[in-house]
Backbone as CSV, one residue per row, in Angstrom:
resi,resn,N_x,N_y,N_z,CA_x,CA_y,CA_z,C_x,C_y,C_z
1,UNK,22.554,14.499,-3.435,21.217,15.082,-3.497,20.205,14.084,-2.930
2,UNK,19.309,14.494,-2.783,18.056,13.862,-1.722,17.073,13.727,-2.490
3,UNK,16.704,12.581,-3.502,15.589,12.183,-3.994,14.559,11.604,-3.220
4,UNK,13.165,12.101,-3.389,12.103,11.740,-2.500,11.207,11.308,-3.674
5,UNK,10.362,9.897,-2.819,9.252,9.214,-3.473,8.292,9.241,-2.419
6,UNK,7.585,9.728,-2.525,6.216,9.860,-1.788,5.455,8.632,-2.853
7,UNK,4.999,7.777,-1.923,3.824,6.633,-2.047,3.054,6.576,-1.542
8,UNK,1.681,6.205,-1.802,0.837,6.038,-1.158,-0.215,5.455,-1.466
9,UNK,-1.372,4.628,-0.739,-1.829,3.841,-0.820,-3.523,4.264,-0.449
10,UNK,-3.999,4.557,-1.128,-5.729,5.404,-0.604,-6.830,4.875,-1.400
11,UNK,-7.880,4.065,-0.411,-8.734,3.555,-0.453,-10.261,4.899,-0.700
12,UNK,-10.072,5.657,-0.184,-11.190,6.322,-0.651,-10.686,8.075,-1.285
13,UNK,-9.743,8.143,-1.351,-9.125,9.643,-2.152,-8.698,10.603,-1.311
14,UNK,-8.854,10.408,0.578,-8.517,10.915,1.806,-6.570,11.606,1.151
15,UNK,-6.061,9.968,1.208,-4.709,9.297,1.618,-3.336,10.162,0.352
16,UNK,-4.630,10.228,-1.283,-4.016,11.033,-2.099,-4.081,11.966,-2.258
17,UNK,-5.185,13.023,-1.477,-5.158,14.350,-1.091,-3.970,14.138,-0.422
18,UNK,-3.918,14.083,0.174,-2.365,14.338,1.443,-1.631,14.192,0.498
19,UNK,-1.011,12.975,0.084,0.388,12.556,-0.808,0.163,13.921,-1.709
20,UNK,-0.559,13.353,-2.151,-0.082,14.936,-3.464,0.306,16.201,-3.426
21,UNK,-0.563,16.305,-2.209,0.093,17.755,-1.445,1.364,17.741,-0.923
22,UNK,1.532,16.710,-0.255,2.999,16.266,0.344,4.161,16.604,-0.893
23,UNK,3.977,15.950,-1.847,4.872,15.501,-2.677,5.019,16.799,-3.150
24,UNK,4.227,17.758,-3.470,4.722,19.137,-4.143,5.487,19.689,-3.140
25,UNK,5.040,19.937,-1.885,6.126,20.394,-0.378,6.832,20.114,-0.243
26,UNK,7.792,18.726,-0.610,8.714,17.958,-0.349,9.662,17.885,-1.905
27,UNK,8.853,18.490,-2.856,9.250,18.446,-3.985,9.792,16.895,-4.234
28,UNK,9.007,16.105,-4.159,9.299,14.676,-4.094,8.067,14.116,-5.342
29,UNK,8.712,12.809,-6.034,7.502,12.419,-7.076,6.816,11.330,-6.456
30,UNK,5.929,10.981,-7.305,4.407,10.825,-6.447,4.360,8.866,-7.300
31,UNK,4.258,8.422,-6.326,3.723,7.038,-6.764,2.505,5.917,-6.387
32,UNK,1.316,6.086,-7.149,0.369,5.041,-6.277,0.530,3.825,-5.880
33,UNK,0.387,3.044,-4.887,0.413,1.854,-4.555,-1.068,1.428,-4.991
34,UNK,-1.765,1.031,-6.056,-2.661,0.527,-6.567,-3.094,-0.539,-6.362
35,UNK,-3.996,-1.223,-6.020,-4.173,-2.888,-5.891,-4.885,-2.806,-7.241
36,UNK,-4.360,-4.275,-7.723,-5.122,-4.977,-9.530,-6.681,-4.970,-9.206
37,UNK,-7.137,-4.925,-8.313,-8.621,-4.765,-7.730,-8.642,-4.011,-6.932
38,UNK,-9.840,-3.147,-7.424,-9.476,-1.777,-6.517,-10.861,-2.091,-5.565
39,UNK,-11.028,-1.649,-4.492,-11.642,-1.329,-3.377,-12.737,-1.209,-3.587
40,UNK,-14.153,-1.643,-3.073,-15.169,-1.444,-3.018,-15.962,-0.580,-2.066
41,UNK,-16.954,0.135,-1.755,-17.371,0.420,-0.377,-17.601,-1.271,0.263
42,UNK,-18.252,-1.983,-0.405,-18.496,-3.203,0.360,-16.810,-3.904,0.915
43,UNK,-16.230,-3.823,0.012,-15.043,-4.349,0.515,-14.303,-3.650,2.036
44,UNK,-14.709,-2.597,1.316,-13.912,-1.674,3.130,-15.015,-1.928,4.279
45,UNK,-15.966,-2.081,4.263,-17.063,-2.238,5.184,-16.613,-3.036,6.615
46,UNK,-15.719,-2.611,7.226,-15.159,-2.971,8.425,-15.899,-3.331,9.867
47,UNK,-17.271,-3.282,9.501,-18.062,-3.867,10.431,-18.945,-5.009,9.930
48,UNK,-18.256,-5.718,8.323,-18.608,-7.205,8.050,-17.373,-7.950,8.140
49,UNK,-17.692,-9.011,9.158,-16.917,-9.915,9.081,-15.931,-10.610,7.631
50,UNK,-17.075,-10.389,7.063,-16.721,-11.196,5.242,-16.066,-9.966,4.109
51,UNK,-16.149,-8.924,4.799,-15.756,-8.422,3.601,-14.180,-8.611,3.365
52,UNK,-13.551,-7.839,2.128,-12.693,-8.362,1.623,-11.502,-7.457,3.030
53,UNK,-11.557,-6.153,2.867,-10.383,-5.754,3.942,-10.294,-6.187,5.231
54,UNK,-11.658,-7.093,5.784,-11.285,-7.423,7.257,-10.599,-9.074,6.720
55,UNK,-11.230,-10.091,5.544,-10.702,-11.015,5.414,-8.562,-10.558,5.242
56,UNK,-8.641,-9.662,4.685,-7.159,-9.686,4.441,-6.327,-9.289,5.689
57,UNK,-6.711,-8.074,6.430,-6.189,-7.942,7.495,-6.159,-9.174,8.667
58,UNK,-7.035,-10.100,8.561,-7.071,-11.202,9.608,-5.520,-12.189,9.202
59,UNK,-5.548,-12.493,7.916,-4.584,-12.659,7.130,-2.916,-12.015,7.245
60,UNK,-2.615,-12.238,8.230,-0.887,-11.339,7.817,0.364,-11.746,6.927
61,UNK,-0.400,-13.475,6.924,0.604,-13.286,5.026,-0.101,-12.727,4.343
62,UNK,-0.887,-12.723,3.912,-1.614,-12.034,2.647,-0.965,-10.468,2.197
63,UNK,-0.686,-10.643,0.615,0.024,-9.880,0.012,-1.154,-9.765,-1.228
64,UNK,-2.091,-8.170,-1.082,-2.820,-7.954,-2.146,-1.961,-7.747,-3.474
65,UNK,-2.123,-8.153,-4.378,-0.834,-7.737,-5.742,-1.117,-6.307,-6.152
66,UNK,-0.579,-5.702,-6.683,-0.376,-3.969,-6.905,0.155,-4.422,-8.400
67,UNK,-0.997,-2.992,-8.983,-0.795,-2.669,-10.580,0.321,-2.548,-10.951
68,UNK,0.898,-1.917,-10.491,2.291,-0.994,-10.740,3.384,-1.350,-10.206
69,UNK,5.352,-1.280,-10.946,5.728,-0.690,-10.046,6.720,0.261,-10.083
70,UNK,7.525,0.245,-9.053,8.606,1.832,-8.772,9.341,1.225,-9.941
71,UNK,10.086,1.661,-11.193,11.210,1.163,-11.704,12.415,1.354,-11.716
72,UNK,12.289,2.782,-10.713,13.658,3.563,-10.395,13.864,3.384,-9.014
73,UNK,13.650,2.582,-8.176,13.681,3.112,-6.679,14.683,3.469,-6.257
74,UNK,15.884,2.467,-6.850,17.550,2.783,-6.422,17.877,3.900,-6.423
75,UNK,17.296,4.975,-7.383,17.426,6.643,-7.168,17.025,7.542,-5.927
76,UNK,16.170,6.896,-5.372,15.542,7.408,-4.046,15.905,6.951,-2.759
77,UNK,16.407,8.413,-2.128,17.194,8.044,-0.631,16.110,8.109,0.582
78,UNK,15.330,9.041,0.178,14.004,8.750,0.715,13.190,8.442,0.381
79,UNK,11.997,7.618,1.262,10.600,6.836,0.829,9.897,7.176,1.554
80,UNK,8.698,8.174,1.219,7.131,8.501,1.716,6.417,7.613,1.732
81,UNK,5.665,6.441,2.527,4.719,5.846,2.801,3.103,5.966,3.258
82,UNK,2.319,6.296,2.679,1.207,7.192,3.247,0.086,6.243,3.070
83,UNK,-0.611,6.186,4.032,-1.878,5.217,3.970,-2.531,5.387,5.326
84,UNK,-4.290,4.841,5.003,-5.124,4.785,6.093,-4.644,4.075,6.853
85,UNK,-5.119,3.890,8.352,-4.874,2.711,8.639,-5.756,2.150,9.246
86,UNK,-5.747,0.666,9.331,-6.981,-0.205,9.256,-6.388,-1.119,10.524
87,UNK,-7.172,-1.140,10.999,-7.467,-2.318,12.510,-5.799,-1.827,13.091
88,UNK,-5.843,-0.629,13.196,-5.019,-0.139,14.125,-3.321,-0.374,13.662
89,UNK,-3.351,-1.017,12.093,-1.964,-0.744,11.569,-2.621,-0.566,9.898
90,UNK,-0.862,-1.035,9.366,-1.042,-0.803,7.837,-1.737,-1.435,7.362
91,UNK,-2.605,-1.184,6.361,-3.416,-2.285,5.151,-2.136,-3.052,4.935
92,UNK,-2.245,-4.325,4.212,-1.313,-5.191,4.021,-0.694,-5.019,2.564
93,UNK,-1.561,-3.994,2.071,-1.038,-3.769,0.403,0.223,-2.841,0.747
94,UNK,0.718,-2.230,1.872,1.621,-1.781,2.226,2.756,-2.999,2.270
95,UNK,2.999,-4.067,2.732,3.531,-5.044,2.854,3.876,-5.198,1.664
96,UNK,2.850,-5.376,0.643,3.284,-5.912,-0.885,4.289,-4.978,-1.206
97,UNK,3.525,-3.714,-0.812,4.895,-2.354,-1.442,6.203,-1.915,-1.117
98,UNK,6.486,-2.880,0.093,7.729,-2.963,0.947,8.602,-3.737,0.053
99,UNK,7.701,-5.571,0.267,8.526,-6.220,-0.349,8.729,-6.344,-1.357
100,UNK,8.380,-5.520,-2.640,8.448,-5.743,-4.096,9.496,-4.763,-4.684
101,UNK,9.555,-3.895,-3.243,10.548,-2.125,-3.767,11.831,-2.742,-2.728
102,UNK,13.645,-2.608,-3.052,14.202,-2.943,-2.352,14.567,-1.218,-1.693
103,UNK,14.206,-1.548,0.045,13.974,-0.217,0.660,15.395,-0.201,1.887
104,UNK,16.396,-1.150,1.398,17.596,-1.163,2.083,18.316,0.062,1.865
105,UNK,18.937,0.824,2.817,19.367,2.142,2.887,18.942,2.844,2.512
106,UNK,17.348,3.054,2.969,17.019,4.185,2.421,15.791,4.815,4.146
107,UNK,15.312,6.178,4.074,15.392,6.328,5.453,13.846,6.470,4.493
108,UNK,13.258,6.098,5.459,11.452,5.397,5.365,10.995,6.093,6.567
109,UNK,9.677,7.086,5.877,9.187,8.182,6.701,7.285,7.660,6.193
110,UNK,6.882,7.384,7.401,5.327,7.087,7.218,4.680,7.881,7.216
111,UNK,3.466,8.681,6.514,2.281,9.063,7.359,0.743,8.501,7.165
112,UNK,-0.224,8.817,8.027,-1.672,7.708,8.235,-2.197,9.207,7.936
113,UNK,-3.446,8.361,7.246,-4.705,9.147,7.381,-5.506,8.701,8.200
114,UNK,-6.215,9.014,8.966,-7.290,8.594,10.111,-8.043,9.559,10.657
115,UNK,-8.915,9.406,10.777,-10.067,10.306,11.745,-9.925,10.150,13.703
116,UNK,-9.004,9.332,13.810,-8.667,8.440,15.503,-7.670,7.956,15.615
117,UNK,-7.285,7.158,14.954,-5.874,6.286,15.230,-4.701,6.888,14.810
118,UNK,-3.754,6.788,15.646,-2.594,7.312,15.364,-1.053,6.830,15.103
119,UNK,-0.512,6.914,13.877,0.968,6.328,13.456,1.522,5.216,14.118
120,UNK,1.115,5.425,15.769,2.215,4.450,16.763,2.313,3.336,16.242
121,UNK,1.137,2.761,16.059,0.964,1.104,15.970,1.506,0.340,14.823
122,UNK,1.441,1.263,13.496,1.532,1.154,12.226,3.307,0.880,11.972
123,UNK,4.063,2.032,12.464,4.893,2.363,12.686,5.881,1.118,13.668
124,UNK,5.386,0.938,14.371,5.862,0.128,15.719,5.467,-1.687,15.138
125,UNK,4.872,-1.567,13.985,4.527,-2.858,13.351,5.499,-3.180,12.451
126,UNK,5.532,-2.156,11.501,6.670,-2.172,10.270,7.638,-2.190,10.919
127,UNK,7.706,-1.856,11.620,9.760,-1.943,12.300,9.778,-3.444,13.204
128,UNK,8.840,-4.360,13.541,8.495,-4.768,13.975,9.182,-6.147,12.790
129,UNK,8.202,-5.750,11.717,8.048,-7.041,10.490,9.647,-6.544,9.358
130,UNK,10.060,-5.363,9.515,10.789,-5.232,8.647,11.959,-4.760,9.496
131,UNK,12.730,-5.070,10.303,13.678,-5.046,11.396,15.275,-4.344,10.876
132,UNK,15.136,-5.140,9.424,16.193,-4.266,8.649,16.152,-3.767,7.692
133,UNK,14.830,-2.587,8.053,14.572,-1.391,7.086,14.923,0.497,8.150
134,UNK,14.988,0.890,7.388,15.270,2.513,8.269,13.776,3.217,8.437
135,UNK,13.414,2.610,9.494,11.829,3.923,9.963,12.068,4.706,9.945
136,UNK,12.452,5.957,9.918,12.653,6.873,10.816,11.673,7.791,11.076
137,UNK,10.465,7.835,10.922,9.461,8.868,11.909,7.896,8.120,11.026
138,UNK,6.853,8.940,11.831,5.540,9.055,11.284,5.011,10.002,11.644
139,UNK,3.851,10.288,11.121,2.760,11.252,11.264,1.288,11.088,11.122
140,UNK,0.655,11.593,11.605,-0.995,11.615,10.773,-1.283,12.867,10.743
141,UNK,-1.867,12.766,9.230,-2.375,13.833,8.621,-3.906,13.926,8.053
142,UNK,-4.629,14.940,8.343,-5.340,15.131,7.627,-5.747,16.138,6.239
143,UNK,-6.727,16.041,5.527,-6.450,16.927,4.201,-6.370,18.634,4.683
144,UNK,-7.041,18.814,6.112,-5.944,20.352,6.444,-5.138,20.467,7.335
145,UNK,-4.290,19.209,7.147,-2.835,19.605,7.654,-1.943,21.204,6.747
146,UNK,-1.804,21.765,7.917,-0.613,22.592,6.914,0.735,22.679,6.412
147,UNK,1.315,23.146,5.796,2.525,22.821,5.031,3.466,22.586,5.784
148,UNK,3.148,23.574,6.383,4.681,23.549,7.334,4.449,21.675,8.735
149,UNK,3.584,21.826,8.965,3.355,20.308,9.480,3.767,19.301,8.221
150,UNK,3.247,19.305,7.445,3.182,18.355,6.156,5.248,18.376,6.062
151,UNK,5.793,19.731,5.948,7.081,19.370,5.957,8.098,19.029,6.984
152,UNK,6.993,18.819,7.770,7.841,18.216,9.395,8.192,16.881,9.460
153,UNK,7.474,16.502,8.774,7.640,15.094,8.203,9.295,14.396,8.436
154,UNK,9.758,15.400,7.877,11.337,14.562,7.252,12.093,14.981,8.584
155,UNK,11.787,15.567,9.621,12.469,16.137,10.685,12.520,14.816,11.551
């Protein structure tokens, strides 16, 4: 059987519209990737140098710590990854959620929320930094994507 974990990671409530919707379509359960400090508007403010998401993204060790975590993952053959994306890839709290969940044999399906940018980069990064993990597709979605897109996903 095909257990699905849809995760996801949403800075302004975009990223968990989608997941949630996802996760009922996919009949898959739903897990936040939370940071212990959650997001500010000032913090996302991507046209200050100082704020906190451009300091971290400049940063590619940087590993924000996350509230939570998966305690079952070994049950799940698939992994939903869903997040904005920022300076043209993943926020790095994605990184934390990679390396804290062991995602060996398991087939890892992305999707972005964005108003412009699209999966490639995000996608083409993680396979990039995580060489022996299973990508196998992405998407971007927005909150009226429809179902049947939303379940194209796993194709």
């Amino acid at each position: 059987m095909n257990k699905i974990l849809v995760s996801y990671f949403s800075a302004s409530g975009v990223t968990k519209k989608v997941a949630n919707k996802l996760a009922t379509i996919l009949e898959g359960d739903l897990f936040e990737i939370e940071p212990v400090d959650k997001y500010t508007d000032e913090d996302l403010d991507w046209t200050d140098k100082n704020s906190r998401s451009t300091i971290e993204m400049q940063d590619k060790s940087f590993r924000p710590p996350i509230k939570n975590k998966v305690n079952n993952i070994e049950e799940y053959n698939t992994v939903v990854i869903g997040f904005p994306v920022w300076w043209y890839t993943a926020p790095t709290i994605i990184n934390t959620f990679i390396e804290e969940n062991n995602l060996d044999n398991k087939n890892i399906y992305i999707f972005v929320t964005s108003g412009s940018s699209s999966f490639g980069g995000s996608l083409k990064d993680l396979k990039s930094t995580y060489p022996n993990l299973n990508f196998v597709n992405g998407k971007r979605f927005t909150t009226s994507t429809s179902d049947d897109e939303l379940k194209s996903l796993l194709n």
